[in-house]
mmCIF entry with sequence, helices, sheets and N, C-alpha, C, O atoms, coordinates in Angstrom:
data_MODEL
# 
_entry.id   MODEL 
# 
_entity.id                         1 
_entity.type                       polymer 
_entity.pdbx_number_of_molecules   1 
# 
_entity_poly.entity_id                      1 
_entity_poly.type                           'polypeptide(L)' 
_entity_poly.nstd_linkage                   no 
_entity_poly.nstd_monomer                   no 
_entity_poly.pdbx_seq_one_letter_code       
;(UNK)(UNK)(UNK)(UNK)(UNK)(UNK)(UNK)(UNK)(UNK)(UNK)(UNK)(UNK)(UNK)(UNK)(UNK)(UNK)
(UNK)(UNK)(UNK)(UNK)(UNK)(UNK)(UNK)(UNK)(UNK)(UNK)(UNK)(UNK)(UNK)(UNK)(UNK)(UNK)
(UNK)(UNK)(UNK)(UNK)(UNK)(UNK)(UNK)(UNK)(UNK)(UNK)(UNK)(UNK)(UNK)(UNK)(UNK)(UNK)
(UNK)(UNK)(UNK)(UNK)
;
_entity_poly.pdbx_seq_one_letter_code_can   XXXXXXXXXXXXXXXXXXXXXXXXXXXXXXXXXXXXXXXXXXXXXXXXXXXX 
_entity_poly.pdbx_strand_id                 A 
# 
loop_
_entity_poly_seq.entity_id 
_entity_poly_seq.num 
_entity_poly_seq.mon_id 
_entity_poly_seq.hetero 
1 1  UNK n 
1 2  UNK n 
1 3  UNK n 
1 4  UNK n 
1 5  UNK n 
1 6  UNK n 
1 7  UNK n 
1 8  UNK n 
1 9  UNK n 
1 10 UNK n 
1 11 UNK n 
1 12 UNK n 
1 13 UNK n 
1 14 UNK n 
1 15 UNK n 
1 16 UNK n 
1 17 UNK n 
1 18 UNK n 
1 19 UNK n 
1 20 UNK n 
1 21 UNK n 
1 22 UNK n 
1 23 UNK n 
1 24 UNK n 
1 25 UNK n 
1 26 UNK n 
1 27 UNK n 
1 28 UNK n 
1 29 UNK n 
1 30 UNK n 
1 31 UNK n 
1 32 UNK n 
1 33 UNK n 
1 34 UNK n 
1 35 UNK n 
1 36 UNK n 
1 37 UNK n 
1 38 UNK n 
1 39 UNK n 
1 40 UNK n 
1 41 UNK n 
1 42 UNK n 
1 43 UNK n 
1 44 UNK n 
1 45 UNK n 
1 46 UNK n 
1 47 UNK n 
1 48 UNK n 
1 49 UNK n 
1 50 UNK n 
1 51 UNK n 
1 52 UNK n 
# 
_struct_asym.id          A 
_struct_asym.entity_id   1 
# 
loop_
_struct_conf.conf_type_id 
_struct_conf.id 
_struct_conf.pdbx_PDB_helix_id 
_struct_conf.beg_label_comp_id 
_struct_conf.beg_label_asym_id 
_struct_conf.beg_label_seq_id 
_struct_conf.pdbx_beg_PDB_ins_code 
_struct_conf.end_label_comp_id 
_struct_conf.end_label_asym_id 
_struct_conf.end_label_seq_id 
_struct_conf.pdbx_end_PDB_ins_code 
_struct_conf.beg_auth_comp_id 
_struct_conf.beg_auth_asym_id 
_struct_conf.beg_auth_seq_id 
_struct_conf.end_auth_comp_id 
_struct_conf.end_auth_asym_id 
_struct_conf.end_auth_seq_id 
_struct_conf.pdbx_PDB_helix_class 
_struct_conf.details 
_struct_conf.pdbx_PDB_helix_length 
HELX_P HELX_P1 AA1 UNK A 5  ? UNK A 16 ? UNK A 5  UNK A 16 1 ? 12 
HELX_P HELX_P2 AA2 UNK A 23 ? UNK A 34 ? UNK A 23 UNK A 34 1 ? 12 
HELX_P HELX_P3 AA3 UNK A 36 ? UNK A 43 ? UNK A 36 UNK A 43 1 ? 8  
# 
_struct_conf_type.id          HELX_P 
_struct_conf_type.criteria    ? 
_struct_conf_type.reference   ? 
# 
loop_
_atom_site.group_PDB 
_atom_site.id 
_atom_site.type_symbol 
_atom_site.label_atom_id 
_atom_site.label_alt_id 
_atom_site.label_comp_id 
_atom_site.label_asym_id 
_atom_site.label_entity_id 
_atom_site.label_seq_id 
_atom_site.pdbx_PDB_ins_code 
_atom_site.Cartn_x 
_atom_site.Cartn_y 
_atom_site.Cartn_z 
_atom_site.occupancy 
_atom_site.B_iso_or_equiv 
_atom_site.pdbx_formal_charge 
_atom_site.auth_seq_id 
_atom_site.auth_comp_id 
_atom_site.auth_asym_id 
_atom_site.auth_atom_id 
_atom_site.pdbx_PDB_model_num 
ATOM 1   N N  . UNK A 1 1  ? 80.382 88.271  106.873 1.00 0.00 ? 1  UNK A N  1 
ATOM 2   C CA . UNK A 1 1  ? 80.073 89.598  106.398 1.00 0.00 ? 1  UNK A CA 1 
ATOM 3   C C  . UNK A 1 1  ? 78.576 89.627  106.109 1.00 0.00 ? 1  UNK A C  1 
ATOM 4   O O  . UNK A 1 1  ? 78.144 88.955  105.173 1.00 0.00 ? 1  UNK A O  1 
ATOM 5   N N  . UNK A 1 2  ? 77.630 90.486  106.979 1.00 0.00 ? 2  UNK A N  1 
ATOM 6   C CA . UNK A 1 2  ? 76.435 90.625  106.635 1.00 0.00 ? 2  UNK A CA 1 
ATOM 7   C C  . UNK A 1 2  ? 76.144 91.436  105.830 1.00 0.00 ? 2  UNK A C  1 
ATOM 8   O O  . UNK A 1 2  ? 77.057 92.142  105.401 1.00 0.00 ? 2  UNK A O  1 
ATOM 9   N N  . UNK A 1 3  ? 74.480 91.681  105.219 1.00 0.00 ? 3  UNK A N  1 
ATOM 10  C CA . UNK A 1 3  ? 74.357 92.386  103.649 1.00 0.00 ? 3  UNK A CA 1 
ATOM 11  C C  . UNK A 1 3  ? 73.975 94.025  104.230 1.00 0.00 ? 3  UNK A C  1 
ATOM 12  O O  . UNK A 1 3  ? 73.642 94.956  103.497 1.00 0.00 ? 3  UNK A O  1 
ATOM 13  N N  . UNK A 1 4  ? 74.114 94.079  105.642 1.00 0.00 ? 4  UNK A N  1 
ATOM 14  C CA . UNK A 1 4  ? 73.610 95.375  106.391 1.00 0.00 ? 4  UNK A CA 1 
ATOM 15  C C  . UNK A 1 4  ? 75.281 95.838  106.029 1.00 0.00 ? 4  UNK A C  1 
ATOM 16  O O  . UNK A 1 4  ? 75.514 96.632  105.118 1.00 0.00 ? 4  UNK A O  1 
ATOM 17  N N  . UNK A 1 5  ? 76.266 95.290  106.783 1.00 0.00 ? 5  UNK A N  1 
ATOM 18  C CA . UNK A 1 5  ? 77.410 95.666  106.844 1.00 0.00 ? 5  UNK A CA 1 
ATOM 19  C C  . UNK A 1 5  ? 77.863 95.977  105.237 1.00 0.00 ? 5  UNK A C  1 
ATOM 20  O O  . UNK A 1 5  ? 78.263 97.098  104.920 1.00 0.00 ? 5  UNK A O  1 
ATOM 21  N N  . UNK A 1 6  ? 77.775 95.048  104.419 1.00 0.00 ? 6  UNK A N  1 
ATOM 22  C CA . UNK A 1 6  ? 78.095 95.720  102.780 1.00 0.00 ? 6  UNK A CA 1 
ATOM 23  C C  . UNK A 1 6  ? 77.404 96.645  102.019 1.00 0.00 ? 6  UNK A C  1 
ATOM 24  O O  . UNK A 1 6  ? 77.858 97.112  100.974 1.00 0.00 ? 6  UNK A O  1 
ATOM 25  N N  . UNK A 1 7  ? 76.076 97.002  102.602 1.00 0.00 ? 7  UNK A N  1 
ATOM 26  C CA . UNK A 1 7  ? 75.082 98.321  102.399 1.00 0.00 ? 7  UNK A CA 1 
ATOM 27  C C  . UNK A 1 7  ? 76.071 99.165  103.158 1.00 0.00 ? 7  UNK A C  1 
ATOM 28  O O  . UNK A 1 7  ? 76.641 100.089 102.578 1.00 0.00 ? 7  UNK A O  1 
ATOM 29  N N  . UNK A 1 8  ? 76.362 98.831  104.728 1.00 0.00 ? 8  UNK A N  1 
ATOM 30  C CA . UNK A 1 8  ? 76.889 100.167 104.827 1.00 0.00 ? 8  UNK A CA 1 
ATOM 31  C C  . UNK A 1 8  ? 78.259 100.387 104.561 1.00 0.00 ? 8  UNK A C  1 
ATOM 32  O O  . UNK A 1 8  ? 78.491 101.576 104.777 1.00 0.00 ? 8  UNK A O  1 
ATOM 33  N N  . UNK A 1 9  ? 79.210 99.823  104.214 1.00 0.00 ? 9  UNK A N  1 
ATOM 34  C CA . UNK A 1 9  ? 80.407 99.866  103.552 1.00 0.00 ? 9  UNK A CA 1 
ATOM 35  C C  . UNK A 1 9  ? 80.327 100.797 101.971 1.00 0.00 ? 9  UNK A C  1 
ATOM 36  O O  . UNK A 1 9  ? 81.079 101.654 101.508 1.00 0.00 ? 9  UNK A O  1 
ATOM 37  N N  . UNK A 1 10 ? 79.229 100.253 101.514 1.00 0.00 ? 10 UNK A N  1 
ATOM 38  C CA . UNK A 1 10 ? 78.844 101.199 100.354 1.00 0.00 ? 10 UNK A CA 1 
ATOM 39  C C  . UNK A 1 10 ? 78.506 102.312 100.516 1.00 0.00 ? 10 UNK A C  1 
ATOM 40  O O  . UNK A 1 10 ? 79.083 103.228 99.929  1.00 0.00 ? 10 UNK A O  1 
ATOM 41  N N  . UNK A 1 11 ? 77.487 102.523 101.353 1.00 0.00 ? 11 UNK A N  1 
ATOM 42  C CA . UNK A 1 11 ? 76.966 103.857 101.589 1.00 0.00 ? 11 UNK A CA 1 
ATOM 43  C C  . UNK A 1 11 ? 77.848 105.187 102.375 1.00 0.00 ? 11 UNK A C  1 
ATOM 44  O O  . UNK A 1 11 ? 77.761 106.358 102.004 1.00 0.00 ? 11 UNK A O  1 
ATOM 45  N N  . UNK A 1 12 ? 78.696 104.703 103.527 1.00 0.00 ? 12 UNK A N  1 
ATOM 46  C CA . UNK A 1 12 ? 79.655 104.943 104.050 1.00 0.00 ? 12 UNK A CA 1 
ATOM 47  C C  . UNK A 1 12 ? 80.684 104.050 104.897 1.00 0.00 ? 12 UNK A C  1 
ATOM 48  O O  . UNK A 1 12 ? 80.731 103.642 106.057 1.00 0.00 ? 12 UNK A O  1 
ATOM 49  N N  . UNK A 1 13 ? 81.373 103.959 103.911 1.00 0.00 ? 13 UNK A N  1 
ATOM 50  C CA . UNK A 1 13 ? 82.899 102.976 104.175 1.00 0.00 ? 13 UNK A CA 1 
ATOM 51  C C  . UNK A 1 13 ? 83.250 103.175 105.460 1.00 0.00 ? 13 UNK A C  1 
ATOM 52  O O  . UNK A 1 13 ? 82.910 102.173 106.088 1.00 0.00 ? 13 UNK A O  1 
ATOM 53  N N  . UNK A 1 14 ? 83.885 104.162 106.336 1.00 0.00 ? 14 UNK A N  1 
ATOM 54  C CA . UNK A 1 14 ? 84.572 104.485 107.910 1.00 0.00 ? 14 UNK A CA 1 
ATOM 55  C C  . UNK A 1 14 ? 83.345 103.848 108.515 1.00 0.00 ? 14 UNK A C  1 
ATOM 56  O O  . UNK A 1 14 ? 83.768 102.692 108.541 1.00 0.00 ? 14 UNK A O  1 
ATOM 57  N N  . UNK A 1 15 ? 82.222 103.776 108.983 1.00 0.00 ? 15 UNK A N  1 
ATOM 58  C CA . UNK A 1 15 ? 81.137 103.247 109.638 1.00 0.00 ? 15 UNK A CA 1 
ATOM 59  C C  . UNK A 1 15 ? 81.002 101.771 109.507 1.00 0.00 ? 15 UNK A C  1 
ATOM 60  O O  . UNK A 1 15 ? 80.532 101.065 110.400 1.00 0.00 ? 15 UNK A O  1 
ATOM 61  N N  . UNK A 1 16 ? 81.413 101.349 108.407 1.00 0.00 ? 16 UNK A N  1 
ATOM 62  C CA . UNK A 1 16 ? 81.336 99.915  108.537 1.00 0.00 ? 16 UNK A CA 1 
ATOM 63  C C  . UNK A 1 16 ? 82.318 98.882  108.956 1.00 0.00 ? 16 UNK A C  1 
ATOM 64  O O  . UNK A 1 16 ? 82.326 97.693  109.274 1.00 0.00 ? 16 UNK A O  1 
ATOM 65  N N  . UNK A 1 17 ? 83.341 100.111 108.780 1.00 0.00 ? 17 UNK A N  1 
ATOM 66  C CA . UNK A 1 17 ? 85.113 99.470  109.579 1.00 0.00 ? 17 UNK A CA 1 
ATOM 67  C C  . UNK A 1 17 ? 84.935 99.742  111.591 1.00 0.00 ? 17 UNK A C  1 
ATOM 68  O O  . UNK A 1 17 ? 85.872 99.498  112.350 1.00 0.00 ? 17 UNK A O  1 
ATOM 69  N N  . UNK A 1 18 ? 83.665 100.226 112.040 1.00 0.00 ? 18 UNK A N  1 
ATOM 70  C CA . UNK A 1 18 ? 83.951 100.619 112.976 1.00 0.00 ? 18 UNK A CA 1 
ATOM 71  C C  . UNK A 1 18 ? 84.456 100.116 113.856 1.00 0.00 ? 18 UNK A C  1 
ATOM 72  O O  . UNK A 1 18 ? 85.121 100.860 114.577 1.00 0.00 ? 18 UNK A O  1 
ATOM 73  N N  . UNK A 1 19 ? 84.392 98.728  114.197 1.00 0.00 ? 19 UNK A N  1 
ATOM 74  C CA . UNK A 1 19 ? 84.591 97.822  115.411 1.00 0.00 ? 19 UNK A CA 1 
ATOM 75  C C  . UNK A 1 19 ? 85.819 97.180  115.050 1.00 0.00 ? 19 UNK A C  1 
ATOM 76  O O  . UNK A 1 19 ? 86.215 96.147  115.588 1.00 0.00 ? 19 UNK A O  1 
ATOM 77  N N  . UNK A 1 20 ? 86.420 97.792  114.139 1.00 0.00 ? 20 UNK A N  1 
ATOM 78  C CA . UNK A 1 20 ? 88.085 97.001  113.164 1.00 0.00 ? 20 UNK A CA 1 
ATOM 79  C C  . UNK A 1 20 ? 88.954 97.558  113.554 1.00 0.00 ? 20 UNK A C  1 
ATOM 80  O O  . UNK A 1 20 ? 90.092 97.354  113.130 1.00 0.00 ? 20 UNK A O  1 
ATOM 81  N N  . UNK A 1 21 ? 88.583 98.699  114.766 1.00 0.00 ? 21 UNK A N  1 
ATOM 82  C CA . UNK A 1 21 ? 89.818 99.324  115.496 1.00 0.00 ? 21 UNK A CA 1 
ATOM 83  C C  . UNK A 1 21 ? 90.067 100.420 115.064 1.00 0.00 ? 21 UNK A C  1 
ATOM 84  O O  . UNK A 1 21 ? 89.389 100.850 114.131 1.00 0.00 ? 21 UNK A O  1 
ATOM 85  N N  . UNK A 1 22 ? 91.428 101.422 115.786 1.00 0.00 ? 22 UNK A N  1 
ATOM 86  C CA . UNK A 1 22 ? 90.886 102.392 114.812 1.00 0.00 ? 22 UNK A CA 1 
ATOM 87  C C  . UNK A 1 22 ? 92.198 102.995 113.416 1.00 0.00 ? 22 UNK A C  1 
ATOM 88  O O  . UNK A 1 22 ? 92.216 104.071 112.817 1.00 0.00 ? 22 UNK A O  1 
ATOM 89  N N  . UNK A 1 23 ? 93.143 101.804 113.293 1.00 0.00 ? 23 UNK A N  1 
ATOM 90  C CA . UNK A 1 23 ? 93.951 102.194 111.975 1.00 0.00 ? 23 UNK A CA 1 
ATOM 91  C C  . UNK A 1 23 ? 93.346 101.557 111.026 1.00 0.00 ? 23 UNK A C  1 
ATOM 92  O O  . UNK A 1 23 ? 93.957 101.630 109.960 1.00 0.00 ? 23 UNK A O  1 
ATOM 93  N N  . UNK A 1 24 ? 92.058 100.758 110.982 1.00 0.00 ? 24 UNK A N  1 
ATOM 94  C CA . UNK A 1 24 ? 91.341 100.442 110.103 1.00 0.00 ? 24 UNK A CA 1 
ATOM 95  C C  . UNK A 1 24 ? 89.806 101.732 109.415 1.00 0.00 ? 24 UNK A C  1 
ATOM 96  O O  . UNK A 1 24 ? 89.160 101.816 108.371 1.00 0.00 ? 24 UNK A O  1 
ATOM 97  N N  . UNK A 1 25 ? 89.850 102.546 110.833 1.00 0.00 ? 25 UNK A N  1 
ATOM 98  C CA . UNK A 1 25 ? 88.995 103.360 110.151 1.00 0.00 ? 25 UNK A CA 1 
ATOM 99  C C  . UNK A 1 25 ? 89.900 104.996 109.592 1.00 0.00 ? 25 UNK A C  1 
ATOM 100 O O  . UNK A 1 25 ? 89.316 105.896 108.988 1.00 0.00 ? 25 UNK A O  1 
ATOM 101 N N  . UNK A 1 26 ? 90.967 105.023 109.871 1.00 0.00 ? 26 UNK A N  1 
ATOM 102 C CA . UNK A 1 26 ? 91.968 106.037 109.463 1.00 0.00 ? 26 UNK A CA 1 
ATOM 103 C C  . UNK A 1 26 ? 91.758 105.788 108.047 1.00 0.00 ? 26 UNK A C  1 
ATOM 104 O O  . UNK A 1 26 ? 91.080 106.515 107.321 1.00 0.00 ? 26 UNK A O  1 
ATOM 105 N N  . UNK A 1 27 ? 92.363 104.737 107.683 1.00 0.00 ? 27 UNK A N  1 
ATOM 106 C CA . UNK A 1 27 ? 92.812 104.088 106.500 1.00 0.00 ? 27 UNK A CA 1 
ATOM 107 C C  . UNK A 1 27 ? 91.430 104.367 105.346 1.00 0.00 ? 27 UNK A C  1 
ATOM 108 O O  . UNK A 1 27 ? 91.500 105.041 104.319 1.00 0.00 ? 27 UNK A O  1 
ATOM 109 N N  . UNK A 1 28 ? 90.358 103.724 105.805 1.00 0.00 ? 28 UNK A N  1 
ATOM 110 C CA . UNK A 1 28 ? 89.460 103.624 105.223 1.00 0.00 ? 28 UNK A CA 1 
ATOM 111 C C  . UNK A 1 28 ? 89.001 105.275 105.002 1.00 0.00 ? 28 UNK A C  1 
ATOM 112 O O  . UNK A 1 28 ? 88.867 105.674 103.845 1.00 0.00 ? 28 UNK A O  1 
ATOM 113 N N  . UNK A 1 29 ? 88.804 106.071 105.974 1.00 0.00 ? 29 UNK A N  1 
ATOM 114 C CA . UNK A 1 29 ? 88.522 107.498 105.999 1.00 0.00 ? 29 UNK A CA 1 
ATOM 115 C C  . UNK A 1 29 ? 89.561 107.963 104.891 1.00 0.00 ? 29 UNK A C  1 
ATOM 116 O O  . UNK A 1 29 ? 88.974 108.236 103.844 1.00 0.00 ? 29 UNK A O  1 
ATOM 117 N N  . UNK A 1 30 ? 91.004 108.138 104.821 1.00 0.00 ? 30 UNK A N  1 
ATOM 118 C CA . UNK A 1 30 ? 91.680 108.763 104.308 1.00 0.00 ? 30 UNK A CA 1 
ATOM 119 C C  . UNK A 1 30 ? 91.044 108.076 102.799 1.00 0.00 ? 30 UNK A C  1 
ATOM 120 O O  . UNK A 1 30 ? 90.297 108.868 102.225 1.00 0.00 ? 30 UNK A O  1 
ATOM 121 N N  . UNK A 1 31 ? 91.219 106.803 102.118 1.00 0.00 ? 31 UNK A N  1 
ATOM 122 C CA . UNK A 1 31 ? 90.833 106.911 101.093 1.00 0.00 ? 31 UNK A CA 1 
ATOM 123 C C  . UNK A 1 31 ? 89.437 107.029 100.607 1.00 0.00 ? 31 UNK A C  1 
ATOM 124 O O  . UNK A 1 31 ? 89.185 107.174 99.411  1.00 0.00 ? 31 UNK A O  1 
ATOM 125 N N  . UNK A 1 32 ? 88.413 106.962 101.648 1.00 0.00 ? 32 UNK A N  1 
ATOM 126 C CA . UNK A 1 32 ? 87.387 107.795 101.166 1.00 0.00 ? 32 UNK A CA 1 
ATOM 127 C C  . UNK A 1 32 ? 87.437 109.113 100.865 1.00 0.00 ? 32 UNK A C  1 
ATOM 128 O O  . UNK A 1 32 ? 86.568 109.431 100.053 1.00 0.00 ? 32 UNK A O  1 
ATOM 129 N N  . UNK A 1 33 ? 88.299 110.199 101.307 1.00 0.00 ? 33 UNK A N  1 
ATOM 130 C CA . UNK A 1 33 ? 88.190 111.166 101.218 1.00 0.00 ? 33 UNK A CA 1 
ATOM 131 C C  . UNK A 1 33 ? 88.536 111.351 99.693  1.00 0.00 ? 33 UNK A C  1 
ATOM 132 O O  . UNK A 1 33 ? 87.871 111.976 98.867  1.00 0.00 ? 33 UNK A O  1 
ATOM 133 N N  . UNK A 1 34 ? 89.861 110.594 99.471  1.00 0.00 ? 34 UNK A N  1 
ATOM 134 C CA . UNK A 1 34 ? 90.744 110.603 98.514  1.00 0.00 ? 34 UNK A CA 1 
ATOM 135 C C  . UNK A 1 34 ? 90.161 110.321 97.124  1.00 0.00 ? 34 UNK A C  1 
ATOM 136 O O  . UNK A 1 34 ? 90.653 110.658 96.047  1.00 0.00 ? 34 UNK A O  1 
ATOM 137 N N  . UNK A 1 35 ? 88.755 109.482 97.391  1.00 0.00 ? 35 UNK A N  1 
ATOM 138 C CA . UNK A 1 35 ? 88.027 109.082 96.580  1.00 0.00 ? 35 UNK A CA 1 
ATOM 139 C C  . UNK A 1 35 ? 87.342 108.024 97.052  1.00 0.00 ? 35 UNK A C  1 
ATOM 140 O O  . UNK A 1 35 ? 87.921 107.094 97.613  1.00 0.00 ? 35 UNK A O  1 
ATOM 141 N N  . UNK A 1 36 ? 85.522 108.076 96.800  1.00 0.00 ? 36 UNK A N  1 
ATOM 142 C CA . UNK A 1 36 ? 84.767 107.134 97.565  1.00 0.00 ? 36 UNK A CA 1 
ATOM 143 C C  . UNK A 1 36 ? 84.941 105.645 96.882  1.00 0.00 ? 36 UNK A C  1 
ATOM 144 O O  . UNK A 1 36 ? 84.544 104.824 97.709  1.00 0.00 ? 36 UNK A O  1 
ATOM 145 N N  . UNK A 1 37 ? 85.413 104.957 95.612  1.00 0.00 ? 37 UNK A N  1 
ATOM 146 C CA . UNK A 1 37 ? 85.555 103.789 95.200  1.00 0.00 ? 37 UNK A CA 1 
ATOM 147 C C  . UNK A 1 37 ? 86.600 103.058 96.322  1.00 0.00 ? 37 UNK A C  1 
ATOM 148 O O  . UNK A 1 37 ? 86.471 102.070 97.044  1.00 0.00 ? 37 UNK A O  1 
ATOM 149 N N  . UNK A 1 38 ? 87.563 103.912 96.136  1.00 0.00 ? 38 UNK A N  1 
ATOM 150 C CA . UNK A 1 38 ? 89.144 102.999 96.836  1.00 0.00 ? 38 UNK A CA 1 
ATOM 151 C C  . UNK A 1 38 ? 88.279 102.819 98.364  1.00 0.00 ? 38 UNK A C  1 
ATOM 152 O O  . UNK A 1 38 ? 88.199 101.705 98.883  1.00 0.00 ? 38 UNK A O  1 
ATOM 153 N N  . UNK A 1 39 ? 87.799 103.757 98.855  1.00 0.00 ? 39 UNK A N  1 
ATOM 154 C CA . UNK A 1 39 ? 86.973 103.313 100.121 1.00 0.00 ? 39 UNK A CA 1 
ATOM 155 C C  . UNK A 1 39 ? 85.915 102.532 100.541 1.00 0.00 ? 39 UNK A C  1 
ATOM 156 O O  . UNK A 1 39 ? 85.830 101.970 101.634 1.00 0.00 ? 39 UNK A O  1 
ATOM 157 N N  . UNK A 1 40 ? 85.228 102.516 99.771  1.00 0.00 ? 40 UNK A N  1 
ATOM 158 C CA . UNK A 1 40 ? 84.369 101.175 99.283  1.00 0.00 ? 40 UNK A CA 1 
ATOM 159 C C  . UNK A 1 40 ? 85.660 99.859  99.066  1.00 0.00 ? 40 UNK A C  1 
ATOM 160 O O  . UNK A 1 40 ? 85.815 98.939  99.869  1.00 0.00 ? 40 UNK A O  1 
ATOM 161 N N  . UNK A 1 41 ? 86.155 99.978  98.303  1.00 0.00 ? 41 UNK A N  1 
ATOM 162 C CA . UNK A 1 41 ? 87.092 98.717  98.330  1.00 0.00 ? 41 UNK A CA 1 
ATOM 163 C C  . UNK A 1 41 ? 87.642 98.547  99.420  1.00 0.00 ? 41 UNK A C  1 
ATOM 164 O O  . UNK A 1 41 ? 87.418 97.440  99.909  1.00 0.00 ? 41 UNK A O  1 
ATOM 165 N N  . UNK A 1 42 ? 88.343 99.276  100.059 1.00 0.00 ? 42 UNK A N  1 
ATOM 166 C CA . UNK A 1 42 ? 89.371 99.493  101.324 1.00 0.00 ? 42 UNK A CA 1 
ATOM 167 C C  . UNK A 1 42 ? 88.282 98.058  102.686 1.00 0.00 ? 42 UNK A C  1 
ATOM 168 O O  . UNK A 1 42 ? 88.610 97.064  103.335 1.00 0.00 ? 42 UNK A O  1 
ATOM 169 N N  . UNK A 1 43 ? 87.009 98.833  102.457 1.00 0.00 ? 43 UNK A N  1 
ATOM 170 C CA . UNK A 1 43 ? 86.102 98.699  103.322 1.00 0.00 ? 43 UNK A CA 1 
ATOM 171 C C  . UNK A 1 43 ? 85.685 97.102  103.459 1.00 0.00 ? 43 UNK A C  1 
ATOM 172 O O  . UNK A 1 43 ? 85.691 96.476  104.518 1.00 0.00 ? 43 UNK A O  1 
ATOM 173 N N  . UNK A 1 44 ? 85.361 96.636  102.302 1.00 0.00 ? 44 UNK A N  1 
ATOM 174 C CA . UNK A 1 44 ? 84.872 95.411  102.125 1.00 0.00 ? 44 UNK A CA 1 
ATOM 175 C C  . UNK A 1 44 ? 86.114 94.197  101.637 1.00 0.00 ? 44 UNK A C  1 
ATOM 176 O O  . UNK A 1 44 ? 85.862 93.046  101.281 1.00 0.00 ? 44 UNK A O  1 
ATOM 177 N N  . UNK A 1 45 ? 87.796 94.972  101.763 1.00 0.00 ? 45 UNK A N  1 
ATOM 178 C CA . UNK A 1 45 ? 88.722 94.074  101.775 1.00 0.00 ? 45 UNK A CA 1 
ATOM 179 C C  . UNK A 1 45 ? 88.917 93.617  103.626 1.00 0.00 ? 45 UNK A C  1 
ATOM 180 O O  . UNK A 1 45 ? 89.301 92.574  104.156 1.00 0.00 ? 45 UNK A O  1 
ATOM 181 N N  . UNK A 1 46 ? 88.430 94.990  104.222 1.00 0.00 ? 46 UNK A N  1 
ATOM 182 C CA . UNK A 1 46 ? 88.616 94.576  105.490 1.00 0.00 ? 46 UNK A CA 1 
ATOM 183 C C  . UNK A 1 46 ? 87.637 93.817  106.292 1.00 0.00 ? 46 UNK A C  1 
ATOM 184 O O  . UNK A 1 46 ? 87.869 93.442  107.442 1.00 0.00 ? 46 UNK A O  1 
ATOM 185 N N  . UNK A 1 47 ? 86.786 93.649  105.801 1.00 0.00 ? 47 UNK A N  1 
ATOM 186 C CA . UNK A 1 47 ? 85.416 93.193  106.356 1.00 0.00 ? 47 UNK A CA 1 
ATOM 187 C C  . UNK A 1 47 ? 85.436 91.805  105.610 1.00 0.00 ? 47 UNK A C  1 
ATOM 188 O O  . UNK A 1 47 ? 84.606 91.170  106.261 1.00 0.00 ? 47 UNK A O  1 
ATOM 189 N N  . UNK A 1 48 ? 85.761 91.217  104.920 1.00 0.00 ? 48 UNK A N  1 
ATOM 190 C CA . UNK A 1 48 ? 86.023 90.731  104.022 1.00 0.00 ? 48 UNK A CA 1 
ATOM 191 C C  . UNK A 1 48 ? 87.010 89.239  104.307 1.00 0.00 ? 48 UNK A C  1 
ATOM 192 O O  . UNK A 1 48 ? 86.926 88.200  103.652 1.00 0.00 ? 48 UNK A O  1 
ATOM 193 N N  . UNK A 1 49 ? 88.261 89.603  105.888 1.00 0.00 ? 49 UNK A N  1 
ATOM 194 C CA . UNK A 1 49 ? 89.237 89.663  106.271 1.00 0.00 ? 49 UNK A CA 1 
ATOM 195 C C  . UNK A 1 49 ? 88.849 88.601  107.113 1.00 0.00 ? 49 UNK A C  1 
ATOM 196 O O  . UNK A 1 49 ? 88.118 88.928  108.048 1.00 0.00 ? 49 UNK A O  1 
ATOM 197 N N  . UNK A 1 50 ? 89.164 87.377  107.014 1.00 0.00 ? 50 UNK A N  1 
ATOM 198 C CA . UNK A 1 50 ? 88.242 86.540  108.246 1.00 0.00 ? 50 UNK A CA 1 
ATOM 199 C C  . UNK A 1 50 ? 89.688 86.223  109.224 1.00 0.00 ? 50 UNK A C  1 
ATOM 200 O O  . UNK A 1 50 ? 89.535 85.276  109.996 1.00 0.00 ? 50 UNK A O  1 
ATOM 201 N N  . UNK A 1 51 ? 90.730 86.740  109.261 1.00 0.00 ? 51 UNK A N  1 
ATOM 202 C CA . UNK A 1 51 ? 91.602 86.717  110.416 1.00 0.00 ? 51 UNK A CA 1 
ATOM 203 C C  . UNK A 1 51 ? 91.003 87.472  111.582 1.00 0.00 ? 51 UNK A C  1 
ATOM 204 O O  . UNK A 1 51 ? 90.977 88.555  110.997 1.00 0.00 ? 51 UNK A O  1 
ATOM 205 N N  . UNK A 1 52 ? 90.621 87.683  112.486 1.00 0.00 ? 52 UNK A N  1 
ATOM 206 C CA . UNK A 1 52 ? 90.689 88.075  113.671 1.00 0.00 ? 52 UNK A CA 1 
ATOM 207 C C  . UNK A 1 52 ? 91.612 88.765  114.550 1.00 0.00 ? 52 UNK A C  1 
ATOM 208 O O  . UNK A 1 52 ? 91.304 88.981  115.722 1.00 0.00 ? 52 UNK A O  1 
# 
């Protein structure tokens, strides 16, 4: 996890899930909307995720 990728997970969560497919950026979108913390979290549990 680079410190570009956790800037942009912070700044905007769906953008930093981008290459995670795309029920990872649903997910992340819906609870950003829902509220930007849980998306920030959402974001950097998936990035976070060293399974492949």
């Amino acid at each position: 996890m680079s410190l570009i990728r956790v800037l942009l997970s912070i700044i905007f969560p769906p953008l930093a899930v981008f290459d995670k497919g795309c029920g990872s950026i649903i997910i992340v979108l819906i609870l950003t909307l829902a509220g930007w913390i849980p998306g920030v979290i959402a974001a950097l549990i998936i990035l976070n995720n060293t399974n492949k």
